[in-house]
N, C-alpha and C positions, 0 to 999 in steps of 0.2 A: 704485423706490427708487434715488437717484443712488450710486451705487457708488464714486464721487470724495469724496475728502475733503479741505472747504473748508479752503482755506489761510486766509482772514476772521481765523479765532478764532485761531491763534498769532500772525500779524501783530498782533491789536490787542494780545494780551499782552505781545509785545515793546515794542510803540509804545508802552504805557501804562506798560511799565517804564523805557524812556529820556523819556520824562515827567513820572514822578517823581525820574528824574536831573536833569533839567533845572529843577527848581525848586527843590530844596534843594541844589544846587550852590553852594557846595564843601560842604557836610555840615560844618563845624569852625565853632566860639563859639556854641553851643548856650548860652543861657543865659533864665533868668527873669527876666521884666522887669513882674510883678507885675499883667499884663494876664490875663482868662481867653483863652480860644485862639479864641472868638466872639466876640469883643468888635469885630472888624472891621466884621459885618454892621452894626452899628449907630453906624459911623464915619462924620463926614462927607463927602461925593464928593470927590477932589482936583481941587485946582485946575489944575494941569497936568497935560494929557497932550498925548500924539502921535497921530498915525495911522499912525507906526510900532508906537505901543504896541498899540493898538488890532487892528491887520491881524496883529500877532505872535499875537495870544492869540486870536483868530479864528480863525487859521491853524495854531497848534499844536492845537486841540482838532477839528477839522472831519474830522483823516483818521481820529480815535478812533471820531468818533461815527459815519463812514462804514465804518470794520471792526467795529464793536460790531455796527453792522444787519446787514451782512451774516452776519457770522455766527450772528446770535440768528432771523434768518429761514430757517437750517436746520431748526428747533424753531415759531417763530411766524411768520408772513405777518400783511404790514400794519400797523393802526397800536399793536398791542401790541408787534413787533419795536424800532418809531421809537422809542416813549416809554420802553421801558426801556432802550435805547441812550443814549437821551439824560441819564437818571437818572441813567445810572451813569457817565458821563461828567460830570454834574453835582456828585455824590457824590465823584469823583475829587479835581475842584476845589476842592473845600469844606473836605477833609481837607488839603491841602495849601497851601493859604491860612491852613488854621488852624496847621501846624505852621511855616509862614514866620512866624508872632510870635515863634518862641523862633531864629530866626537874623539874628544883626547886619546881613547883606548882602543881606537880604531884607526888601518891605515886603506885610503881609496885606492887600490890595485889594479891599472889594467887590464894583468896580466890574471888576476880573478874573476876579472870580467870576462875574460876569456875564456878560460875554463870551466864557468858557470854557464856559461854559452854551450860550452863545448861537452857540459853536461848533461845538459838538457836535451839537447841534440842526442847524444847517449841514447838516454831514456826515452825519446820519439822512436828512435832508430829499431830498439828493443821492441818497443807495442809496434811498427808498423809489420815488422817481421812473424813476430806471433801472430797478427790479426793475415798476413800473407798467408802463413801456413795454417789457418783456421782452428789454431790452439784459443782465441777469444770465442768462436763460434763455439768450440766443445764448452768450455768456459758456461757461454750463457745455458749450454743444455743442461752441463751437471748442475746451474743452480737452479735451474727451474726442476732438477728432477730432487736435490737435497732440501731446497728451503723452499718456503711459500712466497707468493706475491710481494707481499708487502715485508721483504725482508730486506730491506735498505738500510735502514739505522740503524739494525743488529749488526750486521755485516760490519760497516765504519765501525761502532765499535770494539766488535773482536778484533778489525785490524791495527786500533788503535793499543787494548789491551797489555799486548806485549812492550810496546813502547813504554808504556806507564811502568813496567817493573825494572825497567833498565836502571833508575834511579834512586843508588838504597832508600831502605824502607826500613822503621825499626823492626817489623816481622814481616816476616817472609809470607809473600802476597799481600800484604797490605797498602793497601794507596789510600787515599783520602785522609789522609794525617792534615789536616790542615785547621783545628780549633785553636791551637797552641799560638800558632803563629797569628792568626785571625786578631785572639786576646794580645800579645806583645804589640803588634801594630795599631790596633785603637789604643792602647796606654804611651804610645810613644804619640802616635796623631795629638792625643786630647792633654799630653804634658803642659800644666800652667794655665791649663782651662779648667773652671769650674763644674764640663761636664765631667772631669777625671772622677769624683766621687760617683756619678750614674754608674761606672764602667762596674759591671760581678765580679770580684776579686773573690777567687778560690781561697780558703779557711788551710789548705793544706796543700802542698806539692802534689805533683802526677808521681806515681810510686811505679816502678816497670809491672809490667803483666805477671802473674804466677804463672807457674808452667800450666796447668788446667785450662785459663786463658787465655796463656798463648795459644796452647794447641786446637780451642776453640776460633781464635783470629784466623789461624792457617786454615784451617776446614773450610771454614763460612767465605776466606778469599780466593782459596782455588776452586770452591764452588761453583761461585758468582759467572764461570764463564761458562761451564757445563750448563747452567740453567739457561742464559742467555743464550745457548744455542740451542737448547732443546726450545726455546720460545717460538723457535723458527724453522722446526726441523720434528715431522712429526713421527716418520718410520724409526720404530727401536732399535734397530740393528744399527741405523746411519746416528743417529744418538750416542750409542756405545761407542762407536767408533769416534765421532766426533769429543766426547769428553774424554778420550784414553788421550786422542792427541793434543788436546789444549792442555792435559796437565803435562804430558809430557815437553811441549812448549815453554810452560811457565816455569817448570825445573830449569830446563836447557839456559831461558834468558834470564833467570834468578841467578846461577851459578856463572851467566857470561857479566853482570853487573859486580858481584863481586870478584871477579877476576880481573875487570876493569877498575873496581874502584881500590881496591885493597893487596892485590896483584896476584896474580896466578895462582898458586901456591896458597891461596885460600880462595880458591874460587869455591870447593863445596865443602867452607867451613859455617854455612850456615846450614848445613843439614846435619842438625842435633837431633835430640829424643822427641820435643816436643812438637819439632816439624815435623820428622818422620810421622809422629800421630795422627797430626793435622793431614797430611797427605792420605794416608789410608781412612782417617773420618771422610774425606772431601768424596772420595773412592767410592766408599757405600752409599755416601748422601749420593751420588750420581748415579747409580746401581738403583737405586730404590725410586727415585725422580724420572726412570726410563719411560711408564705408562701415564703417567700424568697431563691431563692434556692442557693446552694452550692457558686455558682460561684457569686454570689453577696453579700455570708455571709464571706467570707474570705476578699474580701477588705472593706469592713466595718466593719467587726472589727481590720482589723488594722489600720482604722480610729480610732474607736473608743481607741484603744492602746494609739496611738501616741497623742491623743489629752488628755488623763487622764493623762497619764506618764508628758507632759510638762505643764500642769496646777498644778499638785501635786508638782513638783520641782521649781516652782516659790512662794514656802511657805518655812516657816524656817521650822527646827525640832521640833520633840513633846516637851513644854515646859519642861515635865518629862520624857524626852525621857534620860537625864545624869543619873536621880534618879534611874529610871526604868533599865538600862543598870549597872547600879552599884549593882543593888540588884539580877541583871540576873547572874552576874558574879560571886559573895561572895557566893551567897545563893544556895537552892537547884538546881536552876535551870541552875547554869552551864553545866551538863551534856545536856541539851538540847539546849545552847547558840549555836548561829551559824546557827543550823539546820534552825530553825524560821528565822532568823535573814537575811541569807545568801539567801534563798528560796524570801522571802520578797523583798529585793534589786533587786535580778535577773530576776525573774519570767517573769516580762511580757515584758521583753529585748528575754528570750527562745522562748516565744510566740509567739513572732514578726519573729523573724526566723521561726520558724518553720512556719507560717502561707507565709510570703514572698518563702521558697520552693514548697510549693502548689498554687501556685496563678499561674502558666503554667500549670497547669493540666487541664484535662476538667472535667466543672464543679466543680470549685475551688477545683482541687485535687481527688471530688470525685470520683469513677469509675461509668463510665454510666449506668443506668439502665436496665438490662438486657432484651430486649423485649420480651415478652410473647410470644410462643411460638405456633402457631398455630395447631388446633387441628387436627389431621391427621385423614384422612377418612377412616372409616372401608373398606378394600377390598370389593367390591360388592359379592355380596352371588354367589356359582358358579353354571350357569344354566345348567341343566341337558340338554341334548334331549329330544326331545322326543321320548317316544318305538315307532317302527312301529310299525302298527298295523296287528298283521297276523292271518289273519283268519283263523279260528279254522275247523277242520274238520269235517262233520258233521257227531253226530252221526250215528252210521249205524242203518237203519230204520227195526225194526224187526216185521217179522207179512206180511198180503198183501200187 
């Protein structure tokens, strides 16, 4: 029995929940418009589309139906995992098609239907063929031989991670920006209510970071995923290795978010002086955090958390963060609004829990090292007798 518990099934839960974020986005002008909620299936095809529409809804549902299998083939192997991955990724569709008739800024598509069907399938298609070729079996070896047992919530989320930075940030690797907004939403909730005077009104504006702490921000957020893997990873060599490539990840999807939000041609205009610093600070913090074991990696990085998190929220928002958020929302990139967006805000608030659950454990959470097993001693060889010795009788003497 695999003693590892698949990270598959909370991934797709989350992904199926920014899913159904992304399709009734914004959630407001719910109204009846005297259609039933199937009435789409039996609409005629439109006449325009794109092959952007097309590769979006492909694409949104292909990594559902690729976490549905894997996870459902903890339980079933083969082609009963595919087909109810794909169901239920079909079913996902179906229900959310049907409740886009009752929002203005949404239209119920069959032909979306379709192709979120046909993406999921995809993504079934995908995990049944790796688990065929027993690229999932290597899979479960390299993680039992890289991470420890109970490395399922790290895992979700590092995979989450990168997602969160797809959505500018005022600094580079920063998420959890979210006090700013927290304060304008209770002063607009409590407007013309008597609790408005409870509400803390700041004495002075957010003033941006000096370059000092910015380059502090940057450190302490590409950190955060070096340590979160060594949380769960305890060989140094597999360490090294593993922080060289999540920073290099987080450049990669830093400089793909600004090429997407701002266009090509400044994809690495956010690599100034004082990222550049932050980068090589992040570098030796991970260099020096190589031998540190478990139980001292999990409260310093929720040091390290909590001191990025309230240094980033003492800066205003991205200058172009209203421009950038207007063009997320009009343009192509609505169907993916939220996902980034929402991952970004929360991320390292999950972190923090998840890491404050492990901080009772021994060895911050990890399971103790199994002790090597002492080598058991061959049974002594078993000694014979020895023959008496009987002596022989002598031959009979013939002759005189």
């Amino acid at each position: 029995m695999d003693r590892y518990k698949s990270a598959a099934l909370p991934l797709a839960l989350l992904y199926a929940a920014l899913v159904i974020y992304a399709s009734l986005y914004p959630f407001t002008g719910w109204r009846d418009v005297g259609v039933a909620p199937w009435a789409y299936l039996r609409a005629p095809l439109p006449q325009y589309w794109t092959r952007f529409d097309v590769g979006a809804n492909l694409a949104g549902y292909a990594p559902l139906g690729f976490l549905l299998t894997l996870a459902m083939m903890r339980m079933r192997r083969g082609w009963p995992a595919l087909t109810l991955a794909t169901l239920c990724a079909a079913a996902l569709s179906l229900v959310l098609e049907a409740l886009q008739t009752y929002l203005p800024l949404r239209v119920a598509s069959n032909v979306d239907l379709a192709l979120n069907a046909a993406g999921g399938l995809l993504g079934a298609l995908v995990a049944f063929v790796l688990e065929r070729l027993g690229a999932i079996d290597r899979w479960r070896r390299l993680r039992a031989r890289w991470f420890v047992r109970n490395s399922r919530g790290a895992l979700v989320l590092l995979a989450l991670w990168p997602i969160g930075l797809l959505f500018p940030a005022p600094v580079a690797f920063g998420m959890g920006q979210v006090f700013e907004r927290i304060e304008e939403g209770l002063a607009e909730m409590l407007d013309g209510t008597p609790f408005l005077g409870w509400l803390p009104v700041r004495d002075m504006e957010l003033q941006p970071l000096l370059p000092g702490q910015e380059v502090m921000c940057v450190a302490l957020g590409a950190l955060v995923p070096c340590l979160l893997g060594y949380s769960v990873i305890r060989h140094r060599g597999r360490r090294a290795l593993f922080a060289l490539l999540a920073l290099l990840a987080g450049v990669a999807v830093t400089a793909l978010s600004a090429g997407l939000s701002y266009g090509p041609v400044n994809a690495w205009s956010w690599v100034h002086p004082p990222v550049q610093l932050g980068l090589w600070g992040a570098l030796i913090g991970a260099a020096l955090a190589l031998s540190l074991p478990g139980r001292v990696i999990v409260p310093l990085l929720m040091v390290v958390l909590a001191a990025q998190v309230v240094l980033l929220n003492t800066a205003p928002q991205n200058p172009y963060f209203a421009a950038t958020l207007q063009s997320w929302e009009q343009g192509r990139f609505i169907h993916f609004h939220g996902l980034a967006q929402w991952v970004g805000w929360l991320w390292p608030y999950a972190a923090f829990i998840y890491l404050a659950s492990r901080i009772g454990g021994s060895d911050g959470g990890q399971p103790a090292v199994p002790p090597v097993p002492a080598p058991i001693p061959a049974p002594p060889a078993e000694i014979s007798a020895p023959t008496p010795h009987v002596p022989t009788e002598a031959a009979p003497r013939i002759g005189p």
